[in-house]
C-alpha positions in Angstrom: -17.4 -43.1 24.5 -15.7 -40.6 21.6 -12.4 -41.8 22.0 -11.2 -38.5 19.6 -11.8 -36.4 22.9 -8.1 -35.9 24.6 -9.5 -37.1 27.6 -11.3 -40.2 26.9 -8.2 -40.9 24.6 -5.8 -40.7 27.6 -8.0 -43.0 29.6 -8.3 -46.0 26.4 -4.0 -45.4 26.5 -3.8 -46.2 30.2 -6.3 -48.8 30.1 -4.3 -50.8 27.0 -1.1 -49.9 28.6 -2.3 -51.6 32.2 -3.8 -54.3 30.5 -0.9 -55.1 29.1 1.3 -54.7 32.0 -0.7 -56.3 34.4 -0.9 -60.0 31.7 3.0 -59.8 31.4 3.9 -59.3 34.7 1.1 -62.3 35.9 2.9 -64.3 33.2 6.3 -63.6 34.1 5.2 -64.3 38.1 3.7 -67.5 37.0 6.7 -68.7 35.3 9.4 -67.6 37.9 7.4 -69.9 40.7 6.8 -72.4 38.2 9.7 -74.0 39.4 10.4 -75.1 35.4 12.9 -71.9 34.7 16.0 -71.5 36.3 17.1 -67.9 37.0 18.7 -67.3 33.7 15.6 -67.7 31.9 13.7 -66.3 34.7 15.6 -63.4 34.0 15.2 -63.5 30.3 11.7 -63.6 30.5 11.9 -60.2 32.6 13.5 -58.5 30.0 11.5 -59.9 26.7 8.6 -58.7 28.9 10.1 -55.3 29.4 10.7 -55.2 25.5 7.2 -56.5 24.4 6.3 -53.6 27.3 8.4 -51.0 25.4 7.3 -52.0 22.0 3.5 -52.1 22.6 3.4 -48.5 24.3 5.6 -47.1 21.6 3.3 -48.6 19.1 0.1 -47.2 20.8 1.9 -43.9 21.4 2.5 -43.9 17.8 -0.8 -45.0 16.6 -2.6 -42.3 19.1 -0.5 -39.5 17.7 -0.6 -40.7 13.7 -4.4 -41.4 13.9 -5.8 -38.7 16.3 -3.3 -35.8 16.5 -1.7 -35.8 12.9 -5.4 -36.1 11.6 -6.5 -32.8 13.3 -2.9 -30.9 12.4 -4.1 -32.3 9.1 -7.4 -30.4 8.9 -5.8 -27.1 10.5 -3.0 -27.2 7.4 -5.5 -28.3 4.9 -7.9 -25.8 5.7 -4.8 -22.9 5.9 -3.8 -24.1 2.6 -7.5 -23.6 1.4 -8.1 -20.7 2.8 -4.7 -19.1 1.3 -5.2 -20.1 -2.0 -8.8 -20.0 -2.8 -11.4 -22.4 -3.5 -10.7 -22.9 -7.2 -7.1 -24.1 -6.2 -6.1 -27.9 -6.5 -5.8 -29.7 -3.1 -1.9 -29.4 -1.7 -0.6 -33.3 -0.8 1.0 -33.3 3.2 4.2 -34.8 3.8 3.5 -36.8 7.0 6.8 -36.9 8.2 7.3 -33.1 8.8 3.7 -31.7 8.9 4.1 -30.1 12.5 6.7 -28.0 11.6 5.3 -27.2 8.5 1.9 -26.4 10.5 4.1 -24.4 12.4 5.6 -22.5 9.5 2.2 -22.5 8.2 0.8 -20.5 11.0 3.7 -17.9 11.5 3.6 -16.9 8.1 -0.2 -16.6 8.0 0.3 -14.9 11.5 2.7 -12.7 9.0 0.5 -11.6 6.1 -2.6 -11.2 8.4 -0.7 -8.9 10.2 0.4 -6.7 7.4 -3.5 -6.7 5.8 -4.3 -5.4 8.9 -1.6 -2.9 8.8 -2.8 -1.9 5.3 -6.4 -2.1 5.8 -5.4 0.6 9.3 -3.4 2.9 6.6 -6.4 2.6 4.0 -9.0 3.7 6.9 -6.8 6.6 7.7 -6.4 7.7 4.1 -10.3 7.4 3.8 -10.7 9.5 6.9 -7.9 12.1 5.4 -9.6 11.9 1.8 -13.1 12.7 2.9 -11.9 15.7 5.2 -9.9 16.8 2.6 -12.9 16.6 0.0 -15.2 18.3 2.6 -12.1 21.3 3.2 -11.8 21.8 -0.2 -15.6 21.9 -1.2 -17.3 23.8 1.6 -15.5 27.1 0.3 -16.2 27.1 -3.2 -20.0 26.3 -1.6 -20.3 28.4 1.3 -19.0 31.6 -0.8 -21.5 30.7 -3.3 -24.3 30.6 -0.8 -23.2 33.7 1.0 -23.3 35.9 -2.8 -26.3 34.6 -3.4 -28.4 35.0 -0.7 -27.2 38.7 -0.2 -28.6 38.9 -4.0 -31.8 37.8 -2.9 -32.0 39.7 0.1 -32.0 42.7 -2.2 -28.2 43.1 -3.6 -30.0 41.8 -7.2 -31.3 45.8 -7.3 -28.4 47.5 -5.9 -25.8 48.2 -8.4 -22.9 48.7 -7.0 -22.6 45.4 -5.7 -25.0 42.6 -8.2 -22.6 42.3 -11.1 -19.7 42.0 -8.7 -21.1 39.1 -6.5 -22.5 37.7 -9.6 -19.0 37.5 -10.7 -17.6 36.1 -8.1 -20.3 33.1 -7.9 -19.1 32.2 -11.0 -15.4 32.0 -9.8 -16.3 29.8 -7.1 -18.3 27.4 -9.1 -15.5 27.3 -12.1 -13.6 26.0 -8.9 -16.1 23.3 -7.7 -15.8 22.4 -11.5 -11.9 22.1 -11.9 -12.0 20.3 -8.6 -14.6 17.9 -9.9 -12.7 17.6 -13.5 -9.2 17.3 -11.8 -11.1 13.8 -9.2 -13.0 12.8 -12.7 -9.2 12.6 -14.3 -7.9 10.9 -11.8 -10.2 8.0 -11.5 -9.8 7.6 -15.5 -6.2 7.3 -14.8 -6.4 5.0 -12.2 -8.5 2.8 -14.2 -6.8 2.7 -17.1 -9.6 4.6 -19.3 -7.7 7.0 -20.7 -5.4 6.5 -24.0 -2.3 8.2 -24.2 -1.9 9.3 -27.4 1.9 8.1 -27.8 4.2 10.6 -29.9 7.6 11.4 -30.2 8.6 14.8 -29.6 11.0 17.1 -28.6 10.7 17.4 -24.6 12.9 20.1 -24.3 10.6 22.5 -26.9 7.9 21.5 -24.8 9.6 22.4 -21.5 9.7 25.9 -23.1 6.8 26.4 -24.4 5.6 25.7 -20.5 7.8 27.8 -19.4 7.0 31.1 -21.6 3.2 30.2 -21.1 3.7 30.6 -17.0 6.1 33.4 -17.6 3.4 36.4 -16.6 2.8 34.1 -13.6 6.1 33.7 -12.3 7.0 37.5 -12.9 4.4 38.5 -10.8 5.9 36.2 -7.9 9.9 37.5 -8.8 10.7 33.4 -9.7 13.2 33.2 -12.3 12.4 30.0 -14.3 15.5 29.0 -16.4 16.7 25.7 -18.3 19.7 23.9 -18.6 19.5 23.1 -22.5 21.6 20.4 -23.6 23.6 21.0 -26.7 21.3 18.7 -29.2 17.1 18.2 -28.8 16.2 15.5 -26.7 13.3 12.9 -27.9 11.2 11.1 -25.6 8.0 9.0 -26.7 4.8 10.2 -24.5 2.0 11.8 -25.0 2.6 15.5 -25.1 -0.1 17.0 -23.7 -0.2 14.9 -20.3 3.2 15.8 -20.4 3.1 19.3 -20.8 0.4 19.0 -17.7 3.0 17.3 -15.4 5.3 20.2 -16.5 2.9 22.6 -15.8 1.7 21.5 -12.3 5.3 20.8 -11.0 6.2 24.5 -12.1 3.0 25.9 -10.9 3.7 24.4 -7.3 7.4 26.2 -8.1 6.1 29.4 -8.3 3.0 29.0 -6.1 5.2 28.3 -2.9 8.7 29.4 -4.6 11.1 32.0 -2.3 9.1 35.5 -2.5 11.8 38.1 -4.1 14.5 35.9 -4.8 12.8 33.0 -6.3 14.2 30.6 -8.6 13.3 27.4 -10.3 15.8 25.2 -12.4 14.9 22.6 -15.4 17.3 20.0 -16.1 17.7 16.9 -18.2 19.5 13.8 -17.5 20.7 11.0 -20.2 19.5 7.8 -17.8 20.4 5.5 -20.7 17.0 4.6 -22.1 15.3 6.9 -20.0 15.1 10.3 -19.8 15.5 12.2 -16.3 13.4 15.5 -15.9 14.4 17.1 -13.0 12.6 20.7 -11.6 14.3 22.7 -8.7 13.4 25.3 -6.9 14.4 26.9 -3.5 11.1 27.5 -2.0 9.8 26.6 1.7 10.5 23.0 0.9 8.6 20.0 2.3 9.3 18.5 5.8 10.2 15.0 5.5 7.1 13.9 7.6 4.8 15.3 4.3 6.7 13.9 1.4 5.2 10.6 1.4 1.9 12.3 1.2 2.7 15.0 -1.5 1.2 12.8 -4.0 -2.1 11.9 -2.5 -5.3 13.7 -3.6 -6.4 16.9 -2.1 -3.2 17.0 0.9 -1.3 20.0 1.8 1.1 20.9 3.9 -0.1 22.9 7.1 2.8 25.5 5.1 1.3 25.0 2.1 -2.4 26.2 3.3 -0.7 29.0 5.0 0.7 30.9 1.9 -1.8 30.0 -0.2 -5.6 28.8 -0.2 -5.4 28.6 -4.5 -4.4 25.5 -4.8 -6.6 22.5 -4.7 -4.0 20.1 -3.8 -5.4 17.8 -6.8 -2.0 19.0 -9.0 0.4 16.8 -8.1 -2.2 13.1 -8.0 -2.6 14.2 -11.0 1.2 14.4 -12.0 1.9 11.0 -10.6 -0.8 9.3 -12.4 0.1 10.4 -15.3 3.9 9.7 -15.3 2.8 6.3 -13.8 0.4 6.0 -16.6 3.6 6.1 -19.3 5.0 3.1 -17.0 7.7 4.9 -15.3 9.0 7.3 -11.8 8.4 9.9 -10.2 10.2 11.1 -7.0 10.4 14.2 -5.0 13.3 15.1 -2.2 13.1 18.4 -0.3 14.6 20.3 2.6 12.6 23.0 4.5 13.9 26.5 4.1 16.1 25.1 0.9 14.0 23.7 -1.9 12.3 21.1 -3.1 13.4 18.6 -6.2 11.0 17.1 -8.5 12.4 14.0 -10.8 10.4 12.1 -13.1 11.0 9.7 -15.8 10.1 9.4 -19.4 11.1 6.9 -22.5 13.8 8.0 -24.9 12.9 8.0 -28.2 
């Protein structure tokens, strides 16, 4: 008989426990008719037989529970314990004493984090999902217009004139897209990885802020979006690498201008002293982001629905790219917006 089985281990408890009854009370009944105790000690005997009764069941009790249930709590804990910290972990000593409510503990707070892997693993599967509709969105144009030019070529457009160069030109335009797009992912998996060096420097960020600025001047006149700066009174000196900093410049203000206020358009540069950071913040009062979007402004290839609707240039790759980059110099980046009033871009750099 396995006498670890809660059954069988019930049954070897009431046996001991009758077996021991059943010899004390024969002895106690063969000691009261005796006729060689009085009733005091008769009645003695009854109760050092009730506390030898007492005593021996709270013993076996004890035993049962110390050797059989503690010692399978044990395993559960021990193997929680492995399982949490990995094989290559030393082995975690049990205080007896409280080991059921720290199995309890145990379990709630593995309950806890399995819960919230879950929960992340559920986010992660969405964001694939998203990523690979995105990627499919933003390829099949670039593709489908190529196919489309060239297969009127070979259906005899290569001899007609008027439209061979043309098409022709327009291929090309669709695959220098397929290549930004592929550059722009190639970028972003370098940052993530931490293969690209930034080329530290100090420089002069608002001279840089301007030399963005004139170089996207054709651009925004042609939307009507004023660009203008706050200048401080004396240069301001960050340590970064220039160039992926005048790329974070560039994509925030090319989103300014891309989905600024048509007419009346403007977008605002200003600096902040943050101590021993620099605050870059860009402004602009464009169609603004709704609150449900702005956690998702930074992932790769997502748009707003009112982003797609004014414009199908973008490749929604710009601002990944920002964040990497400004995350890349170990600091922020944060965006707040209201729709129909603007939308604020504020990111962080080292003072130098």
């Amino acid at each position: 008989m396995k006498f670890h089985e809660p059954r069988n281990l019930a049954l070897l408890n009431a046996l001991i426990i009758t077996g021991i009854y059943f010899f004390l009370f024969s002895l106690s009944f063969l000691l009261m008719n005796s006729g060689v105790f009085n009733h005091f000690f008769s009645y003695l005997v009854i109760f050092f037989n009730s506390l030898l009764i007492f005593f021996s069941v709270y013993l076996i009790f004890r035993y049962t529970i110390d050797h059989f249930i503690y010692s399978k709590i044990r395993l559960i804990y021990k193997s929680i314990h492995s399982f949490k910290l990995g094989k290559k972990e030393k082995p975690v000593i049990f205080p007896e004493h409280d080991i059921i409510e720290n199995v309890q503990a145990e379990v709630d707070n593995w309950e806890d984090e399995k819960q919230k892997e879950i929960e992340q693993l559920k986010r992660l599967e969405q964001y694939r999902r998203d990523f690979i509709g995105n990627v499919s969105h933003e390829l099949k144009t670039p593709l489908f217009n190529i196919q489309g030019y060239v297969s009127t070529l070979l259906d005899g457009g290569l001899e007609d004139p008027t439209i061979n160069r043309e098409y022709l030109r327009r291929s090309e335009k669709s695959i220098e897209r397929l290549v930004k797009i592929i550059e722009s992912l190639d970028e972003i998996s370098q940052l993530e990885s931490g293969h690209i060096r930034l080329n530290i420097s100090r420089f002069n960020l608002v001279a840089l802020t301007q030399e963005v600025v004139e170089m996207l001047d054709m651009k925004a006149n042609k939307h009507n979006i004023r660009i203008t700066i706050n200048e401080p009174e004396k240069a301001i000196f960050v340590s970064a690498d220039k160039e992926k900093i005048r790329q974070v410049l560039t994509n925030i203000l090319d989103n300014s201008i891309r989905y600024g206020k048509e007419g009346n358009g403007q977008a605002k540069i200003t600096f902040f002293d943050m101590d021993e950071n620099i605050l870059t913040e860009i402004t602009d009062n464009g169609i603004g982001i709704d609150s449900l979007d702005l956690v998702r402004v930074f992932e790769r290839f997502y748009r707003t629905d009112r982003g797609r609707a004014i414009t199908r240039k973008g490749k929604g790759l710009g601002l990944a790219i920002v964040k990497h980059i400004v995350e890349a110099h170990q600091q922020t980046i944060q965006v707040r917006s209201t729709i129909g009033v603007g939308t604020t871009f504020g990111f962080t750099l080292k003072k130098s």
